[in-house]
N, C-alpha and C positions, 0 to 999 in steps of 0.2 A: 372840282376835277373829277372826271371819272373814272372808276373800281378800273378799270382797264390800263387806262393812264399811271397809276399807280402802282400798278403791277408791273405795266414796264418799266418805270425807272428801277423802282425796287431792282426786277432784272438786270437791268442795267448797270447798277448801281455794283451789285456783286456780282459781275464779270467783272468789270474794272479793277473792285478788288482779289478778284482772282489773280486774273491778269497781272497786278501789281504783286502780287505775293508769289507768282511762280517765275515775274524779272527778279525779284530780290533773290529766289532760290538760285535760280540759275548766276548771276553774279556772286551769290556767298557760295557755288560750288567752283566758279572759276577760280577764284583766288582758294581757296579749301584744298581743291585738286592737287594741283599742282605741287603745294607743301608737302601734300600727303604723299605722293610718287617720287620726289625726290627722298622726303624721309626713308620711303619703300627703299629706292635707286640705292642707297649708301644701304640700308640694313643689308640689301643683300651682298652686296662688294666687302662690306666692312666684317657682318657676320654675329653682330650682337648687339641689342640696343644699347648697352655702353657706350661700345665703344662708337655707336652712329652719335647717340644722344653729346657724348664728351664733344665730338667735332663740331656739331654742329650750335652748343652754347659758346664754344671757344672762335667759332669762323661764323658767326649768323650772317655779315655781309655777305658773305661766297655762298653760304646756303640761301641768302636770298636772291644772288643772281643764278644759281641752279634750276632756283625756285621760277625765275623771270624764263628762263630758255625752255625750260619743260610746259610753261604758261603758253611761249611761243608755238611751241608745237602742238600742245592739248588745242590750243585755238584755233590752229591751221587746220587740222580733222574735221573739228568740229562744224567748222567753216565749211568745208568739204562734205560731212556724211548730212549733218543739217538734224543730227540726235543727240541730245546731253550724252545719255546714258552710254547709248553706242560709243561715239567719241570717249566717253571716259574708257571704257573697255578696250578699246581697238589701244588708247593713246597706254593705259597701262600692261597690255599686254607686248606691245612694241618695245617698249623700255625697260621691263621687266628680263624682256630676251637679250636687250643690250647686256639690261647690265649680269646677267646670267653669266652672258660669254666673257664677260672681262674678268668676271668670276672667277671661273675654271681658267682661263687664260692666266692669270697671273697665278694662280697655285697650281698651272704646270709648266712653266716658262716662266713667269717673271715678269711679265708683260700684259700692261690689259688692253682692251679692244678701242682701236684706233678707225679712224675715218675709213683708210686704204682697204682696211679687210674688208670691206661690204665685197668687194673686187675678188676677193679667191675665190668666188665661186665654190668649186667640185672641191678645191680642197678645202675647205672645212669643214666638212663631213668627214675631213678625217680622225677630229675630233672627240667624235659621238663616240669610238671603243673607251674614249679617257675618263666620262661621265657616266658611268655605267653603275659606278659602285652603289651600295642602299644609302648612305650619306647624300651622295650626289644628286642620285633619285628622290628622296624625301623633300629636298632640296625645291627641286624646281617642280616636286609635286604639291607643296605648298601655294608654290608662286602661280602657277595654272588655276588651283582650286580660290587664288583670293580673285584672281583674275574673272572667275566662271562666278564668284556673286555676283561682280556687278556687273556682267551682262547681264543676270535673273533680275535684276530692277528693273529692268522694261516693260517686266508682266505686271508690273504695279503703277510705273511714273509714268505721263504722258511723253509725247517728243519732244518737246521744249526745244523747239528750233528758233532761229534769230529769223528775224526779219532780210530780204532779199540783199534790201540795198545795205545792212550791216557784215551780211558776212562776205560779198564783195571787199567792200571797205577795210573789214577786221582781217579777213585772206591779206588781201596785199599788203598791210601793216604788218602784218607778222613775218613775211614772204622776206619783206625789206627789213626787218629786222635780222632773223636768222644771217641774210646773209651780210648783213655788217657787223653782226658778231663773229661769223666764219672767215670773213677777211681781214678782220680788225679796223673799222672803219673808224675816222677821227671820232665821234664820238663816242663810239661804245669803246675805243681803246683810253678816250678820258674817263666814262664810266667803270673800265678795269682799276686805272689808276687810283682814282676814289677809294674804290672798295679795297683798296691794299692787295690788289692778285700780284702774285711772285709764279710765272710760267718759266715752271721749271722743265727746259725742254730736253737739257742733259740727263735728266734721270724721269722718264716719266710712269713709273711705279708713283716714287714722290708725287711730280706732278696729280697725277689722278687723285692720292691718297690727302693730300693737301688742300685744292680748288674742289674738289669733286668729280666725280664723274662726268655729267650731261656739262658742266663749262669745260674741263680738264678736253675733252671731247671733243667739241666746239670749237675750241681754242687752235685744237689743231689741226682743223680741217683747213688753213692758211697754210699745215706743212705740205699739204700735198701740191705745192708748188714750189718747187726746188730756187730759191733768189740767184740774181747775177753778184757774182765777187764784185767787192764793190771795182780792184783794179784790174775785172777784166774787161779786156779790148784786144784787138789785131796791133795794133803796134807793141803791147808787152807781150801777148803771145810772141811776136817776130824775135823780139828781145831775147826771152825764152828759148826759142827753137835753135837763136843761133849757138847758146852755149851748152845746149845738148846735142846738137848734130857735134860739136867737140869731144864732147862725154860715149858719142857711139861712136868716134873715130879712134877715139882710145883704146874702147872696146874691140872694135874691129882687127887693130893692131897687134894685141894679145890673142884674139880666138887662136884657136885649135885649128887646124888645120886640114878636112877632108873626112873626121871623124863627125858622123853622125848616126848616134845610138837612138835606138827606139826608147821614146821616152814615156812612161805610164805613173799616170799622177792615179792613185786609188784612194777614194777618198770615202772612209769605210764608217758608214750610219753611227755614230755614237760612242765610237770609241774611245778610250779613254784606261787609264790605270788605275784598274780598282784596286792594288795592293799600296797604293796610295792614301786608303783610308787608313787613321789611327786607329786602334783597339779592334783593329779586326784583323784574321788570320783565316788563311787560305789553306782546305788539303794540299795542295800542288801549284804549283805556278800556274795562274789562270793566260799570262800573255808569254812564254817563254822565248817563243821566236824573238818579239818586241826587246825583249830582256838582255837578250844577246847583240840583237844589231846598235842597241845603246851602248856598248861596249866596245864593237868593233868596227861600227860604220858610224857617220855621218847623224847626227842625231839633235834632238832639242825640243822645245816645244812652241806649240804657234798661240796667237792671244785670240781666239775665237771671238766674233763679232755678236753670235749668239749663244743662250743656252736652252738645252730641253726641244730644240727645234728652231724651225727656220734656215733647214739645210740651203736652199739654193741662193740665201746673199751670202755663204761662205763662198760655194762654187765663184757669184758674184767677184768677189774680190781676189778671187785667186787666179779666175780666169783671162779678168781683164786691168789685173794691178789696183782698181778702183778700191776705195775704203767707203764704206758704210757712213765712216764718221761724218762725212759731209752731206750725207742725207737725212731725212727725217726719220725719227726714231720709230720703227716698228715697218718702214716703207721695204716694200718689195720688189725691188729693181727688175726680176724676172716679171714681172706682172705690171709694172709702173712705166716702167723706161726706155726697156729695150725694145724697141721696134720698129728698128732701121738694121743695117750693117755695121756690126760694132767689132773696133779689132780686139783679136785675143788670144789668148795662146794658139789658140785651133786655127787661128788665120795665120798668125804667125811661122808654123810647123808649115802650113801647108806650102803658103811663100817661099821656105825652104826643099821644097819638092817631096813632103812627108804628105804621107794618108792621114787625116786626123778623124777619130772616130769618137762618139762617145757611147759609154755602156752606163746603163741604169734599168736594176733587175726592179721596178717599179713600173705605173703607169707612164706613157711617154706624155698627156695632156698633166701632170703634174708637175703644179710650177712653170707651167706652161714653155718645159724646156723642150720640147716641140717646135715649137715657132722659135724660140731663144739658139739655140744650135744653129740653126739654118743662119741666123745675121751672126751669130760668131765665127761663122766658118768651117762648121765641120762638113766632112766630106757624108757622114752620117751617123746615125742614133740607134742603137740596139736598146730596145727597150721592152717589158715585161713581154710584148708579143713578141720577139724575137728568139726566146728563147725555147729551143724545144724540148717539150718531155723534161723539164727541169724538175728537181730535186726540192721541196719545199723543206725548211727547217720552221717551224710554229707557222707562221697564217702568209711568211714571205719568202720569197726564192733562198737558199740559202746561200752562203758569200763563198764557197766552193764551184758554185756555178758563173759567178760573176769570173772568177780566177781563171776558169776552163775556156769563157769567153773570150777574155783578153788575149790569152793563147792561143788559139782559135784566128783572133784577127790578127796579131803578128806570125802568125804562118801563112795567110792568105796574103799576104802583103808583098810584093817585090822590091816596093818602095820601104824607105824608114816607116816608121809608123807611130805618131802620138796621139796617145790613151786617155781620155780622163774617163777615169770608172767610178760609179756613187753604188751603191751598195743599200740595202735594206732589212736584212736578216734581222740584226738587232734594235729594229726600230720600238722605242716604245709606244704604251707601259709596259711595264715587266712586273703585271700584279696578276698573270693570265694562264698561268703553270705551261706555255707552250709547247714544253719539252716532258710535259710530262713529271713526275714526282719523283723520280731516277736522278738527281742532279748529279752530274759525274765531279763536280768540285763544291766540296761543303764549307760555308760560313762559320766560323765560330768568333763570337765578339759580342760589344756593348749592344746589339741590336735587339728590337721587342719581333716575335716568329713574323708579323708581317714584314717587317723591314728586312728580315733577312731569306724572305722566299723573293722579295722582289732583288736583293741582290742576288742570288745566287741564281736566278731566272736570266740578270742582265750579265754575272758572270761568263756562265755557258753558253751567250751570242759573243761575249769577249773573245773563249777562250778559240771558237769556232773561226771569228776573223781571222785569226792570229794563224792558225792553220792554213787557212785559206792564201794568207802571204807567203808560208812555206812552201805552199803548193808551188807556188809562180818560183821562188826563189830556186824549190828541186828541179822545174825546166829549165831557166835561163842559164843555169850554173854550167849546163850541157850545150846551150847554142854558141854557137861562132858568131852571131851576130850581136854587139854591144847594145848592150841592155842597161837602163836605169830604171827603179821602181822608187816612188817617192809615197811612201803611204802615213797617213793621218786620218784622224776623225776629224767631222765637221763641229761637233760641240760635246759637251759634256753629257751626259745622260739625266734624263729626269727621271731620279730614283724614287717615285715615291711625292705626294704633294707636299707642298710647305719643304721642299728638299729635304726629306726623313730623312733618307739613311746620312746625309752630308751630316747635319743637327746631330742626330742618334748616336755615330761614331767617333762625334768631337772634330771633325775636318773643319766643319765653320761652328760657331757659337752660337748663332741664331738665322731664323726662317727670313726675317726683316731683312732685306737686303737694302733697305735705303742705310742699315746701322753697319754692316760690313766696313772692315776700315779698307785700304786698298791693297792691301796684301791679301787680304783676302777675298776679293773681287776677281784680283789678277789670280786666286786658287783657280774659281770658280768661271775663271776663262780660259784657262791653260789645259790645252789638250796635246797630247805626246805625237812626234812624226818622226818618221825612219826613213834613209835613204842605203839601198843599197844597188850596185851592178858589180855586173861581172867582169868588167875591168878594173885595171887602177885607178885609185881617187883616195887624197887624202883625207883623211879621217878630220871633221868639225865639232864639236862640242853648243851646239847656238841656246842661251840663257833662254831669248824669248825671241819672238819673231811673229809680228801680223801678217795674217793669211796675202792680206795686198801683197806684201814683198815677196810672200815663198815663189813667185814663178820668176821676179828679176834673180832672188838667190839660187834658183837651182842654175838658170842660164851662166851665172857665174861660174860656178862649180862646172859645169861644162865648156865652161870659155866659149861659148857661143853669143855671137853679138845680137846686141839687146838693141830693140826698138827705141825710142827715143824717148818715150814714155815709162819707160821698165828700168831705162836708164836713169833717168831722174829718183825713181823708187831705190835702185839699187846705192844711192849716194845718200840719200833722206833718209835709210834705214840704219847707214853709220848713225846716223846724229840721235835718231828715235827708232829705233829695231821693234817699239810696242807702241801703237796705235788706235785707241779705242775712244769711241764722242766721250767717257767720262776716267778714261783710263791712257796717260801716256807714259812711257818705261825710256829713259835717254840711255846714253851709250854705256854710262855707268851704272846701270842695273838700277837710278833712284825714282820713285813714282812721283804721279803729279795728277791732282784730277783734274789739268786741262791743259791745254799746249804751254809750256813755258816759255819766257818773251824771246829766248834766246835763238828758240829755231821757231819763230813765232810765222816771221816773214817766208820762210825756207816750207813749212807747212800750208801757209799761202797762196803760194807757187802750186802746190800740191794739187787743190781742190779749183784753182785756177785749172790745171790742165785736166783733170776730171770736170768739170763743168762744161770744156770745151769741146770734149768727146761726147757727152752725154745730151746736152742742151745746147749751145754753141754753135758755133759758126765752122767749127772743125779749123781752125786756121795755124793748130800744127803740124797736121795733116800737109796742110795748104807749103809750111816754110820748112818741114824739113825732109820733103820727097816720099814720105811714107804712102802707100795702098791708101787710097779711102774708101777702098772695098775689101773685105775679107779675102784673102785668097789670093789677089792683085798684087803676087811681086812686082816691086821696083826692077826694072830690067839692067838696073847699074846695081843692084845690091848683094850681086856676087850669089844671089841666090841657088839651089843645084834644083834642077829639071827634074823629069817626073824618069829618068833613067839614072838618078846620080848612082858612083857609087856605093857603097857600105860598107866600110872595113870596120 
């Protein structure tokens, strides 16, 4: 053989084995990979190797299907950029940021990052003021800086790309994989079952904290598909329709007669009773207005569907009777659902020959209650740009100008006029001295000086709202025209991560709210509401009450006839007046952490006619004469014209 000949094999010989040494690499980095970013994925949600390391010898099936869906993903990149290295970079920086946000997500609400929020767009940057701290910062300065080596492998490793016809092949296996894990297709929901997964959809703090992240995740991208009841259909909606067209004939029978007051629902950013914490004491009473109208007006507290945030699915369930409970946990109905013509108090008012307006001293493209107003009915939206030459209190319009507002449009009005006002002033954090180091009401109690700059920061937007209700209450007291103000917060405040000052002053006993027993859940949901006008109205004491019911109950208290829908609410709130997916309160004050069999069928019914409104076929609409447009009085439904009286 000749010197030539043998030189090429030789050559030959070690490419091959090259070849063969950088498939082996590249297959011991696929499987490698993936371990290692999900181990990342939990270090960072969880916060210590501990406690990552404990979960994961305690669950290694769940950590090895983590491990199988991050594999899924790492390989679809990969498939895609056609670079090891790249792909490992791109795949750990992607998931990195996931789990970053579920991160900070759950130690400032309670909640970690779900499918649906890829979808908030502009609002979550609203975010970014809440990760600002050097903690927060170091944090995800870490997570950048592990991220930035392995891209710098590029200037050393070759591309190590697959072959044409493999990542075709490996793309679409993984393409179809992903999505039979996202829909729970028969075999990967027998693969679930295997592996012992418990999808806890009622609490998914648990859930995440439990399965993991990237499955916990996964798992619930099937919620962004709201299912059909299993007994709904048109002929039990008909069934339905016809024993609540009863229930509004009742209604009808008792209303009030010719009396229609301007009715202003203000629904005030974060409010809440901080003289409600233990071991803490106040210079002066921070809410004294609030203090007084518990006394002598109409009063109680509502079971908030969120906390720390997530104002517009309170508005959700307040506006259109609808509960939270029957959608998916962390889902955003202003962003998800609404995007037709949906009835609601603001179509309702209007049907009545009222101006329905709404005010929100905010962006009007937030929460997308822009487009959201227009299908609920209102007449219009006063929003951040409407406001002129406003009055700023810290970085937002202050809640005295929302107040001047309201005034403002019930003067311009000839017609009745209903209000719903959202408010901003006190939006957190409250770690940002807004006001300044002047606090006109001083803390004193079990708190460490951070926890108690941030209460006394969240005090003085308390004590501000609380003013700001005076304000409305020193004009109405002077008009001739009947007035009702119904004012509440949308959730509690998030004092602080990990709920410091809650923990620090003994209100709850610990950050863990999967450990919370359910009194103290219902603490941690329960936000104060006042009802006052300048007419007569008997005075109410209400224990608890879900935000769904507050608009069938005030129509009550007005003996104004309820829709057919508000009607149902207003009967279903005897039986359970507290309503929450892991939280229900029955008539006698006792808890439960999920419907009890007895109003089992009766709650049922409930999400049957929310489902039919929402998703549906509208087919109560259909049998009991209601509008199937906002706005569209029934011309038999005694409604008054756009000249009615106003006594």
């Amino acid at each position: 053989m000749r010197p030539l000949d043998v030189q090429g094999q030789a050559k030959s010989s070690r490419s091959k084995l090259a070849r063969m040494g950088w498939n082996s690499f590249i297959v011991a980095a696929m499987i490698g990979i993936p371990l290692l970013l999900v181990f990342g994925m939990e270090l960072i949600g969880r916060g210590t190797v501990h406690e990552t390391w404990t979960w994961l010898t305690a669950n290694w099936k769940l950590f090895g299907l983590n491990a199988l869906i991050v594999f899924l993903v790492f390989a679809l990149i990969y498939c895609m950029i056609g670079s090891l290295v790249l792909s490992a970079g791109i795949s750990a920086l992607l998931l990195s940021i996931v789990s970053l946000i579920s991160y900070f997500k759950v130690k400032l609400i309670g909640e970690p990052f779900f499918p649906w929020d890829i979808f908030l767009n502009k609002e979550s940057m609203n975010i970014l003021p809440l990760v600002t701290t050097h903690a927060a910062l170091m944090r995800i300065g870490v997570v950048f800086a592990v991220v930035a080596v392995i891209f710098l492998f590029r200037l050393w490793l070759p591309r190590l790309s697959l072959r044409p016809v493999t990542r075709v092949a490996l793309g679409a296996l993984c393409v179809f994989a992903l999505y039979s894990f996202g829909v729970k297709a028969p075999w990967t929901g027998k693969l679930l079952d295997r592996a012992g997964v418990n999808e806890i959809v009622w609490n998914q703090h648990e859930n995440y904290g439990t399965n993991g992240l990237s499955l916990a995740f996964t798992m619930n991208v099937k919620n962004t598909i709201v299912p059909k009841p299993p007994g709904y259909s048109e002929p039990t909606m008909a069934s339905l329709a016809e024993s609540l067209n009863e229930m509004v004939g009742a209604s009808t029978a008792n209303a009030a007669s010719g009396v229609k007051p301007n009715v202003i629902f203000i629904m005030n950013e974060a409010f809440w009773d901080p003289t409600l914490l233990p071991n803490v004491t106040f210079s002066e009473d921070p809410v004294p207005t609030v203090h007084r109208l518990e006394q002598e007006s109409t009063s109680g507290y509502l079971l908030s569907p969120q906390f720390g945030g997530g104002t517009s699915n309170v508005e959700f369930e307040v506006l259109t009777g609808q509960s939270m409970s029957f959608l998916p946990a962390g889902s955003v109905p202003y962003q998800q659902y609404i995007s037709k013509p949906t009835p609601s108090m603001a179509s309702y008012f209007k049907g009545l020959g009222y101006k329905s307006a709404a005010i929100h001293s905010y962006e009007g493209w937030f929460w997308n209650r822009e487009n959201v107003y227009k299908h609920m009915g209102f007449d219009s939206f006063q929003s951040k740009d409407g406001f002129q030459n406003p009055e700023y209190r810290g970085a937002f319009i202050a809640d005295d100008e929302v107040s001047k507002s309201i005034i403002k449009e019930v003067e311009a009005n000839a017609n009745p006029t209903f209000i719903y006002a959202v408010t901003m002033q006190n939006h957190g954090p409250y770690d940002d001295h807004r006001y300044g180091s002047d606090n006109p009401i001083q803390v004193q109690g079990s708190l460490d000086d951070t926890a108690r700059d941030t209460l006394e920061t969240y005090v003085h937007g308390a004590r501000d709202a609380d003013r700001s209700l005076q304000l409305l209450i020193d004009h109405f007291e002077k008009s001739d025209e009947p007035t009702i103000i119904v004012f509440y917060g949308d959730h509690m405040p998030m004092l602080g991560y990990d709920y410091d000052v809650y923990v620090q002053s003994g209100f709850i006993p610990t950050a863990k709210s999967d450990q919370w027993s359910l009194e103290e859940l219902k603490k941690m949901r329960s936000v104060p509401f006042v009802m006052w006008s300048n007419f007569d109205m008997a005075k109410e004491q209400v224990p608890v009450l879900s935000n769904s019911f507050l608009s069938a109950y005030v129509l009550d208290r007005l003996q104004m006839e309820k829709p057919a829908a508000l009607a149902y609410n207003a009967e279903l709130s005897k039986k359970i007046p507290g309503l929450l997916r892991n939280l229900v309160v029955d008539s006698d004050g006792q808890m439960h952490a999920s419907v009890p069999a007895s109003v089992a069928a009766d709650v049922e019914k409930y999400r049957e006619l929310q489902y039919d409104e929402l998703f549906g076929k509208q087919y109560l609409a259909k049998y009991t004469g209601a509008p199937s447009t906002p706005g569209a009085a029934d011309p038999d439904s005694g409604g008054a014209g756009p000249n009615a009286e106003r006594h």
